[in-house]
N, C-alpha and C positions, 0 to 999 in steps of 0.2 A: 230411144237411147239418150242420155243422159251423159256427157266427161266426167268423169270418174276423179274424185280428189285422192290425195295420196299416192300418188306416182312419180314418177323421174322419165325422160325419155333418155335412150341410151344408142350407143350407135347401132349403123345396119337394122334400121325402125325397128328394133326391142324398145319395150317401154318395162321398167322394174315398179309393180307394185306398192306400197308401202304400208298397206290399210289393213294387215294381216301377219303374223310370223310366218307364214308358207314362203314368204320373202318373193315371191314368182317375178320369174323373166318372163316375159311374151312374147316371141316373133310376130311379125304381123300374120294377122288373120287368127291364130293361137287366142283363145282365153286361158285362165290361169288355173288354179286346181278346182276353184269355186265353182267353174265352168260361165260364170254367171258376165263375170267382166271379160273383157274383147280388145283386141289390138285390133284400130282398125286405121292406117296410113300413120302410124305412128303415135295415136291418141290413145289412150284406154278408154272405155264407153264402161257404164251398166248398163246391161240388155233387161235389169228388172225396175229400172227407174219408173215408178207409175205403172206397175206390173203388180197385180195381186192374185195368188191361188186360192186363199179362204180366207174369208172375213165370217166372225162371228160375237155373237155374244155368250159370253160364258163365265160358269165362275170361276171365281178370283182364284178360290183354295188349287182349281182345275189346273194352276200355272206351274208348281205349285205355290203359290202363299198365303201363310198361313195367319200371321201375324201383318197384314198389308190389309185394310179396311175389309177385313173379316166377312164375310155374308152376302159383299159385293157383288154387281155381274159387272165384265166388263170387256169393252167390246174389241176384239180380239183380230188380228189379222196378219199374214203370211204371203209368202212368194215361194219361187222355188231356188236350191242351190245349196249349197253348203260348203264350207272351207275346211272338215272334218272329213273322212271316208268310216266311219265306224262299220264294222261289220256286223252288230247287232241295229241298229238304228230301222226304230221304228216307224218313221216316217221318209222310208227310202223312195217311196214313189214319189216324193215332192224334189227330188234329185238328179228325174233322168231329164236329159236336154228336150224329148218332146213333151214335157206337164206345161200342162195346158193355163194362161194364165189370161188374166182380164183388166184393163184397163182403171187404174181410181189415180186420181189427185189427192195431194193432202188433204187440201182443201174439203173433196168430199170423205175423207174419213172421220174428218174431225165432224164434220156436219152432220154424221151417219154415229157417231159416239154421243152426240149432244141429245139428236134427236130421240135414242133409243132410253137415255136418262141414266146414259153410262159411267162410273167414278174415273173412266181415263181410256187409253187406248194403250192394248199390249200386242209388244210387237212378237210374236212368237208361231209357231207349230214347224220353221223353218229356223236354219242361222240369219235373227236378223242384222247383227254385223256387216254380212257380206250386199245388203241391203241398204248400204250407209246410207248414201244421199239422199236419198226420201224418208228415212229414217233421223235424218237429223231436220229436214224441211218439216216433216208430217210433226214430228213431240214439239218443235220450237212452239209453232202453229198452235196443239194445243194445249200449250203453257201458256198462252197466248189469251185460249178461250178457257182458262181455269180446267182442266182436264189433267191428271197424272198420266205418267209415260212408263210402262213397266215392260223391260226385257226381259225377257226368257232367251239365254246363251250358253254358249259353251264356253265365253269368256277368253275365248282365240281372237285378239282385236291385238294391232300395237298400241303403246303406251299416248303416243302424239294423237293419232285420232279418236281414244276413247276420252282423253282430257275435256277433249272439245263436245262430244257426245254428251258425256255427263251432266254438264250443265243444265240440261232438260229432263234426266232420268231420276224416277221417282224411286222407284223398286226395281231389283233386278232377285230375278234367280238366278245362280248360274250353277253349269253342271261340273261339277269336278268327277271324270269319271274312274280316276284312280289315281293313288300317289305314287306310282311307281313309274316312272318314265318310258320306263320300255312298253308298258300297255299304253300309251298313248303313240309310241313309235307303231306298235308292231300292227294293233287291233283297231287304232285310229288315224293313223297317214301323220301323226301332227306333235304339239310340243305341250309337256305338261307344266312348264315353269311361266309361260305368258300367260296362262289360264287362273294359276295362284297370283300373278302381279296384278291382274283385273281385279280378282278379288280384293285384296288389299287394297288399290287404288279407290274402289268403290265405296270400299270402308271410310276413305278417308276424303272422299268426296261427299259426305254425309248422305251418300246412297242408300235405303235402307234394301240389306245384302240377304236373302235364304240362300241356301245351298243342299244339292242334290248332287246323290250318288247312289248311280244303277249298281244295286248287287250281282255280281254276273259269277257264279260257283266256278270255281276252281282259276281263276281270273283277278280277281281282283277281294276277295273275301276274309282274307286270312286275318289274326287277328292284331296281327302286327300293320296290316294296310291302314285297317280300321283306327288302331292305336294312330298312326302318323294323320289320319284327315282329321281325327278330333282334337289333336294336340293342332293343327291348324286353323281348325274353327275355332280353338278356343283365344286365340292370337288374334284373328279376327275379332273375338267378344264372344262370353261363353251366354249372352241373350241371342246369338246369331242363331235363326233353328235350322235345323240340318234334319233334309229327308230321308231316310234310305227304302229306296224302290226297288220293289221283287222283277227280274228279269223274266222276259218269255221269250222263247224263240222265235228270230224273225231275220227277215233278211238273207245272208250270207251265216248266220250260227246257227246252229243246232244243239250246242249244250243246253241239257235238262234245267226247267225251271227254277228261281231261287226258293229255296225250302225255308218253310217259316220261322225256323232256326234259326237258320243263317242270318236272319233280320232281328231275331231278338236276343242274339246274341250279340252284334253290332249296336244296337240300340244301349244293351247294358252297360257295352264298353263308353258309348259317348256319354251317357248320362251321370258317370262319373267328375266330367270336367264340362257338361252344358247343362244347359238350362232346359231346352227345347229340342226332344227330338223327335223325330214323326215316320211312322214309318206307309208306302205308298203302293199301291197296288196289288193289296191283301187286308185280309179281314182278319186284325188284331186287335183285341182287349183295350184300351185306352191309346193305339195304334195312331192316332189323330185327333186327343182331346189336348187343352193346354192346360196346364196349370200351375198358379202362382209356386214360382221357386221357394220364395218365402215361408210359406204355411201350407202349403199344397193343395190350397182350396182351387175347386174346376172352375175355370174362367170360361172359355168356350168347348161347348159340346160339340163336337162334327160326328154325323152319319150322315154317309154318302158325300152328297153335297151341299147337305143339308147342315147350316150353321146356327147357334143359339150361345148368344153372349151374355149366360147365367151368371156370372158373377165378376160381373165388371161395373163398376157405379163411377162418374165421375172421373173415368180414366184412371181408374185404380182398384184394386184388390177390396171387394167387399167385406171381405173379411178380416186382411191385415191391412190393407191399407195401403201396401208398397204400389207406389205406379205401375202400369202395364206398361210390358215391352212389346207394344202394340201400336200401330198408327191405325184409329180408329176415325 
């Protein structure tokens, strides 16, 4: 275990959080909703400091991004916990207090990203937020050894400890899972207005920012949801791409899976005010190819995970010439 930054202690040993909006109180012996952090004689701890569930190597597009050194693998790693309770969430078993987890230092992750001929280390399959302190030791490190640092979030962080984070963060995905507050209340434990301030702040931490959002029918679909997150991304920057991914039943839901509709129908609306839209765990027509805003020539081809950067020369549009909105 590790002391935990971003805390207050508070009387009758409660210690108040601050590394998250869940805002948690802890009596002692109490962790907080993450389950992950500890009151322990009045300290808060991480019990995942130097704690890892999966490490791997994967692609880039896999995070998702699309538009982040394209074609890439890169080496990938996880804990458990999460500051979220979603009841569709597909990686629930990384959640319950016995997942089983194994010992790494920064140190050797960065040694084990270097070794493998990785472009960086993403921190993901888990919220790594609720992972901070190793999570800010491990990206410093390898900014350190020339390595990118890419989150995969829900983007539930307060504003004071993501300031500081950022400074090592290359790419980030983050998941907006609906613009309507009360699905974040009801179907996620949590808040959806700290999750847009991330964004935003990322943006202007010259973070390069994708954004995902699970289709979940009758949930979050309609075409007014859709209209509010793309007028969002466009504020963001309408080169920002935006995913939208077909839902499957899992976990604690059961609603029927998202109909291919539903995605190219969302798709139609963003592409009115973006550049880049993509849609994720279904098999659509130009569903995950990019191409130039400009002239609309194909810049990268994707099947599968398979990447081919046909028409890009020189960091820019072989054909009109406009720069890519791509970090290649």
């Amino acid at each position: 275990m590790k002391e935990a930054l971003y805390y207050e202690k508070l009387e009758d040993g409660k210690v108040h959080c601050l590394l998250c909006p869940q805002d948690c109180r802890i009596a002692e012996g109490k962790r907080g909703v993450c389950k992950v952090r500890l009151n322990s004689g009045g300290v808060l701890y991480s019990e995942i400091y130097n704690r890892a569930m999966a490490r791997s190597m994967d692609p880039i597009e896999k995070k998702p991004l699309y538009h982040f050194h394209p074609g890439a693998l890169i080496y990938s790693l996880g804990t458990k916990g999460c500051n979220q309770s979603c009841d569709f969430c597909q990686n629930w078993h990384m959640l319950q207090p016995d997942a089983i987890t194994a010992e790494i230092t920064a140190r050797q992750a960065v040694d084990e990203a270097l070794a493998q001929g990785s472009v960086g280390i993403a921190y993901t399959y888990n919220e790594p937020t609720i992972w901070y302190e190793f999570v800010l030791e491990c990206s410093r490190l390898a900014h350190q050894e020339g390595l990118a640092n890419v989150l995969v979030t829900n983007g539930s962080i307060n504003a004071e400890p993501f300031a500081q984070l950022a400074a090592s963060v290359d790419a980030m995905n983050i998941d907006i899972k609906s613009m309507d507050p009360e699905f974040y209340r009801k179907i996620c434990s949590s808040k959806m207005e700290p999750v847009l301030a991330t964004c935003q702040a990322a943006r202007e931490a010259g973070i390069h920012v994708e954004i995902t959002n699970l289709v979940i029918p009758t949930l979050n679909d309609s075409d007014e949801l859709f209209g509010k997150l793309v007028d969002f991304v466009a504020e963001l920057g309408p080169e920002v791409p935006l995913h939208f991914s077909a839902y499957f039943p899992a976990y604690k839901m059961t609603i029927e899976p998202t109909p291919l509709s539903s995605l190219l129908r969302a798709r139609e609306i963003a592409l009115q005010k973006l550049f880049y839209v993509y849609l994720g765990n279904v098999a659509a027509r130009d569903g995950s190819n990019t191409y130039c805003p400009q002239c609309a020539n194909l810049l990268i081809s994707r099947r599968g995970y398979g990447t081919s950067l046909k028409g890009i020369e020189d960091g820019a549009c072989d054909n009109c010439g406009r720069k890519v909105d791509v970090v290649l």
